[in-house]
C-alpha positions as CSV (number, residue, x, y, z in Angstrom):
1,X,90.6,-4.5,12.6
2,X,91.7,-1.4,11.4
3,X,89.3,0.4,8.7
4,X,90.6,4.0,7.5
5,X,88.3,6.6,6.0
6,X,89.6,9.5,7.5
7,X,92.4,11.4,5.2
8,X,94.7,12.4,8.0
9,X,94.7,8.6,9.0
10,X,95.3,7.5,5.4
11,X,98.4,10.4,5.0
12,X,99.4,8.7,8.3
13,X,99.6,5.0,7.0
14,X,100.5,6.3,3.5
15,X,104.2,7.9,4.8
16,X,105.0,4.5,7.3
17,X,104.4,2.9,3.9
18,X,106.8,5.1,2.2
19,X,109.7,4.9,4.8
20,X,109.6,0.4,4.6
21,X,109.7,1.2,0.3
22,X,113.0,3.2,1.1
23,X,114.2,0.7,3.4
24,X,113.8,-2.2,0.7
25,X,115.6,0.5,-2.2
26,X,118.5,0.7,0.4
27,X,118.8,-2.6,1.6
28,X,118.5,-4.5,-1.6
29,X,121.3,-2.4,-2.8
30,X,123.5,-4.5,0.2
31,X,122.6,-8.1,-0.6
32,X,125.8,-9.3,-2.0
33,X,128.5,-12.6,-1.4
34,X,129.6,-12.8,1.8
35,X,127.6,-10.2,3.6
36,X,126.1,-11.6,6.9
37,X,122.1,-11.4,7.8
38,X,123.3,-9.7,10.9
39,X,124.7,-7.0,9.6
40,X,121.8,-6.5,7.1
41,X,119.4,-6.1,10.1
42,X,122.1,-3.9,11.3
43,X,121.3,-1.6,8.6
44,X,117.6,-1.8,8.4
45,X,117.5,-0.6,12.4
46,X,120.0,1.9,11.7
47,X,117.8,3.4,8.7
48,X,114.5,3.0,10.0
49,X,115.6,5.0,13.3
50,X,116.8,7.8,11.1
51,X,113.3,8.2,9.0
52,X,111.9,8.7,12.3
53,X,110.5,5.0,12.1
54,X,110.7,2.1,15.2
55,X,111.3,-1.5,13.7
56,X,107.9,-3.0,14.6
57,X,109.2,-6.9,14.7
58,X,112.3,-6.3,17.1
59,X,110.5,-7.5,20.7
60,X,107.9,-8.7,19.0
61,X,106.6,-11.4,21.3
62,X,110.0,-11.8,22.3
63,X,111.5,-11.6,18.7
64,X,115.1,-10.5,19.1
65,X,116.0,-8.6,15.7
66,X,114.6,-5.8,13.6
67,X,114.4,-7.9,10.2
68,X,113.2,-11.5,9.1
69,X,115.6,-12.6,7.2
70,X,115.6,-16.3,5.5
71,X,118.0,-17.9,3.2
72,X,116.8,-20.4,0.8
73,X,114.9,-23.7,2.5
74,X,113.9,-20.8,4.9
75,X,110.1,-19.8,4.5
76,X,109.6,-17.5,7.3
77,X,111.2,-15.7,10.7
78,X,114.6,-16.2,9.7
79,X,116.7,-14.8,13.0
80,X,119.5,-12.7,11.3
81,X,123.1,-14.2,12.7
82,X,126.5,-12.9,12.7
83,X,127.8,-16.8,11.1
84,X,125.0,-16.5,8.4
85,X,126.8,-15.6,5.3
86,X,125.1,-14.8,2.0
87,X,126.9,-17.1,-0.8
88,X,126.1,-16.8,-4.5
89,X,123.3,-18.5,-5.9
90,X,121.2,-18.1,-2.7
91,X,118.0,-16.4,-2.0
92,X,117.1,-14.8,0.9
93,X,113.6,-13.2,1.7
94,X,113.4,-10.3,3.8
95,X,110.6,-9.4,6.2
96,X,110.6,-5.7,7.5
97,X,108.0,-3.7,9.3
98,X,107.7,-0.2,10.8
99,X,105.9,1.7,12.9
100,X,105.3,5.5,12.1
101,X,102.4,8.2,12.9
102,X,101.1,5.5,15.2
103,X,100.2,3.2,12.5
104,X,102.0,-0.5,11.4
105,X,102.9,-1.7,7.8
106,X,104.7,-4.6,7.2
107,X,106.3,-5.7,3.5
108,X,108.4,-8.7,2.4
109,X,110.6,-9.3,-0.8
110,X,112.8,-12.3,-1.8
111,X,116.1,-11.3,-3.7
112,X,118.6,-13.5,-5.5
113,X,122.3,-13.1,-4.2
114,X,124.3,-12.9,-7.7
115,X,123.3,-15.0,-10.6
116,X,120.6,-17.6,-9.2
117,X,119.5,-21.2,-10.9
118,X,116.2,-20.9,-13.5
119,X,114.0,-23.4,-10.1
120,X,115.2,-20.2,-8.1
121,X,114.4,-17.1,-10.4
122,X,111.3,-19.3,-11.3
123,X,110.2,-19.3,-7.8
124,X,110.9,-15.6,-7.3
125,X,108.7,-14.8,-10.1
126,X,105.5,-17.1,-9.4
127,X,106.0,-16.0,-5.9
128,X,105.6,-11.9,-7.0
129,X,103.0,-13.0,-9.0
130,X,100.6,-14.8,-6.5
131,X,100.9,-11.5,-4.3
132,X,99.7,-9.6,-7.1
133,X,97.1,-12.0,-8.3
134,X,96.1,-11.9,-4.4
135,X,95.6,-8.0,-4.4
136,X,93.4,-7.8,-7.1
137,X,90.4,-9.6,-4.9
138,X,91.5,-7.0,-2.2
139,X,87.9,-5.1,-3.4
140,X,85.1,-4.2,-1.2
141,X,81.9,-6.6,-1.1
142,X,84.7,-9.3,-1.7
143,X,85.1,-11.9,0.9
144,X,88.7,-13.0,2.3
145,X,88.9,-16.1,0.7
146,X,89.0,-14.8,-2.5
147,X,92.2,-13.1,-1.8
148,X,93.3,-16.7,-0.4
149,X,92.0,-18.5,-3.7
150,X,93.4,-16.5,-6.3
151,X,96.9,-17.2,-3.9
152,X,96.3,-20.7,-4.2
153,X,95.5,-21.5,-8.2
154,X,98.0,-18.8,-8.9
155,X,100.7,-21.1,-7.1
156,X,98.9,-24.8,-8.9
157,X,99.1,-23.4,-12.4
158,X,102.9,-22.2,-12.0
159,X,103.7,-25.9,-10.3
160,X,104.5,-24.4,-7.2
161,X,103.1,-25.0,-3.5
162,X,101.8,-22.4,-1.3
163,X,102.7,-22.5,2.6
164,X,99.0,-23.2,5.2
165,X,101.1,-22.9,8.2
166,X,101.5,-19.2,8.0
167,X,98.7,-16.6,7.0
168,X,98.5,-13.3,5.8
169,X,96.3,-10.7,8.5
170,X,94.7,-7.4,8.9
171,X,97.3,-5.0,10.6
172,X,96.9,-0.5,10.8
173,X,96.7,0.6,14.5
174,X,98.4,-3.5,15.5
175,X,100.7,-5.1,14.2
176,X,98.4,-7.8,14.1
177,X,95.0,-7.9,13.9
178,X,91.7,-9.4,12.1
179,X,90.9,-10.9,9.5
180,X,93.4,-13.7,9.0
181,X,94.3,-13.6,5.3
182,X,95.3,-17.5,4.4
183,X,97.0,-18.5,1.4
184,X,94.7,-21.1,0.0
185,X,90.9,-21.6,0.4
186,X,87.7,-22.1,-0.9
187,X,86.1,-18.2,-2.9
188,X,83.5,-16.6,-1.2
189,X,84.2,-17.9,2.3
190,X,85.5,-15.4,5.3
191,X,84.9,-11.9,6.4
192,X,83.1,-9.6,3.9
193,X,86.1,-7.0,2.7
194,X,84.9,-3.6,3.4
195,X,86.2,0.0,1.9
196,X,89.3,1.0,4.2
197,X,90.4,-2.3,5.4
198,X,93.9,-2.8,5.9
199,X,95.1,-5.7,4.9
200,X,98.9,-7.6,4.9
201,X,98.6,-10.0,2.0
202,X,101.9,-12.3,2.0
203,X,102.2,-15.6,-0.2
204,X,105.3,-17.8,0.9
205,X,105.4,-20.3,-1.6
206,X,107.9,-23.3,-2.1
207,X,109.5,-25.0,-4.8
208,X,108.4,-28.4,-3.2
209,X,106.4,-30.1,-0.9
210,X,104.4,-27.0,1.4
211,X,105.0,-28.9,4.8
212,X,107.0,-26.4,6.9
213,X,108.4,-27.5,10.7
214,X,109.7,-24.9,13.2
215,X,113.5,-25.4,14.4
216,X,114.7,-25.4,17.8
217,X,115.0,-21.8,18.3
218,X,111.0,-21.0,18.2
219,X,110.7,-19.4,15.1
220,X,112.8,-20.6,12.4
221,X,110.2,-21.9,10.1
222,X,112.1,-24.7,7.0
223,X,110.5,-26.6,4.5
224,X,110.1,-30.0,5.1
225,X,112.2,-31.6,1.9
226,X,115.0,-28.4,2.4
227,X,114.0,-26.8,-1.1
228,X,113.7,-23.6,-1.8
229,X,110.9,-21.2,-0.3
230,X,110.1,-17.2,-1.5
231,X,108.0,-14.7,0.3
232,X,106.2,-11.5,-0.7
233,X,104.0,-9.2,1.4
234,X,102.7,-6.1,0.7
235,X,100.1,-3.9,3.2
236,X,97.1,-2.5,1.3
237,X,93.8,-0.8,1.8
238,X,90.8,-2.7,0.6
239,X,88.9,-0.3,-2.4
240,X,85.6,-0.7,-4.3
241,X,88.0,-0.8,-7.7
242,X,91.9,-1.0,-7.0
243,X,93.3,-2.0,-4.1
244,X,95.7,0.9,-2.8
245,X,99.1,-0.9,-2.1
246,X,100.8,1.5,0.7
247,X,104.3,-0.7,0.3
């Protein structure tokens, strides 16, 4: 569990956050027809070498690539592939993290490649807003679960589902680390949120039923019925007022 108070430490975390925003301006700017996921991580290792930056998911646990990256019925820990070619109408969600100064943030957008259908730009927005309907309860003397529940009635009252086989977790000094963050739950349950906590909050939210399974490969993570899925993430510190949002 990583808590910052000191200002040095907060600069640190501040400019690893600042080098994954400049990843997602650049890389957003490639997501077009016929571009592979390959050649997007490509990029992303490329850039986040030159800002000084080590991709924090490539060896990950035995993770082979520098990006998530996963294309519509997708939810999560999409491997980028040479044969996966972006079409028009997709979406694809992109999970990056870095490692800078000694200290981890980790961020994930969903895009649309082209024009995409209303379900699709529907789920984009619902999915953008749980995450920031999630960060509000980010406040100190707040408890986990209220991050979770604001995730979860955020989702219900848009029609859409949220994912409970992935969660959301602390992260700073690790990549991982405690508290889990889930997606659903009951308010006032969990770890007490303290001043200086840092926090990865990340809905992934589908258009149809939540169920998820995992695909051959180990980490490929589908939904169930093969609709669509979106995924945002953002690392933030935990304040008395607003949440500070580092991505």
């Amino acid at each position: 569990m990583t808590i910052l108070t000191d200002k040095n430490e907060i600069l640190k975390i501040r400019e690893s956050g600042a080098i994954l925003k400049k990843i997602f301006s650049f890389v957003e700017e490639k997501i077009k027809p016929g571009v592979s996921t390959l050649e997007l991580d490509r990029e992303v290792e490329n850039l986040t070498r030159d800002l000084g930056a080590k991709p924090a998911f490539k060896g990950y646990r035995g993770y082979p690539a520098t990006i998530c990256a996963s294309v519509n019925e997708v939810v999560v820990h999409g491997i980028p592939r040479e044969d996966v070619l972006l079409a028009e109408g997709d979406i694809i969600s992109l999970d990056i993290g870095v490692l800078k100064n000694g200290y981890f943030t980790d961020a994930a957008r969903t895009f649309g490649v082209g024009e995409v259908s209303r379900e699709a730009s529907r789920l984009i927005a619902g999915t953008k807003l749980c995450l920031r309907e999630g960060i509000k309860k980010a406040v100190s003397g707040g408890r986990v679960s209220d991050i979770s529940n604001a995730i979860q009635l955020t989702a219900k009252k848009i029609g859409l589902k949220e994912v409970r086989m992935f969660v959301g977790h602390g992260l700073g000094r690790e990549l991982h680390e405690t508290p889990e963050v889930p997606n659903w739950g009951e308010k006032g349950k969990g770890a007490i949120l303290r001043e200086g906590l840092v926090l990865a909050i990340e809905p992934m939210i589908n258009l149809g039923t939540r169920k998820v399974k995992i695909m051959p490969d180990g980490w490929t993570a589908v939904t169930l019925d093969g609709k669509l899925s979106a995924h945002f993430e953002d690392t933030i510190i935990v304040r008395s007022k607003n949440p500070e949002i580092i991505t």
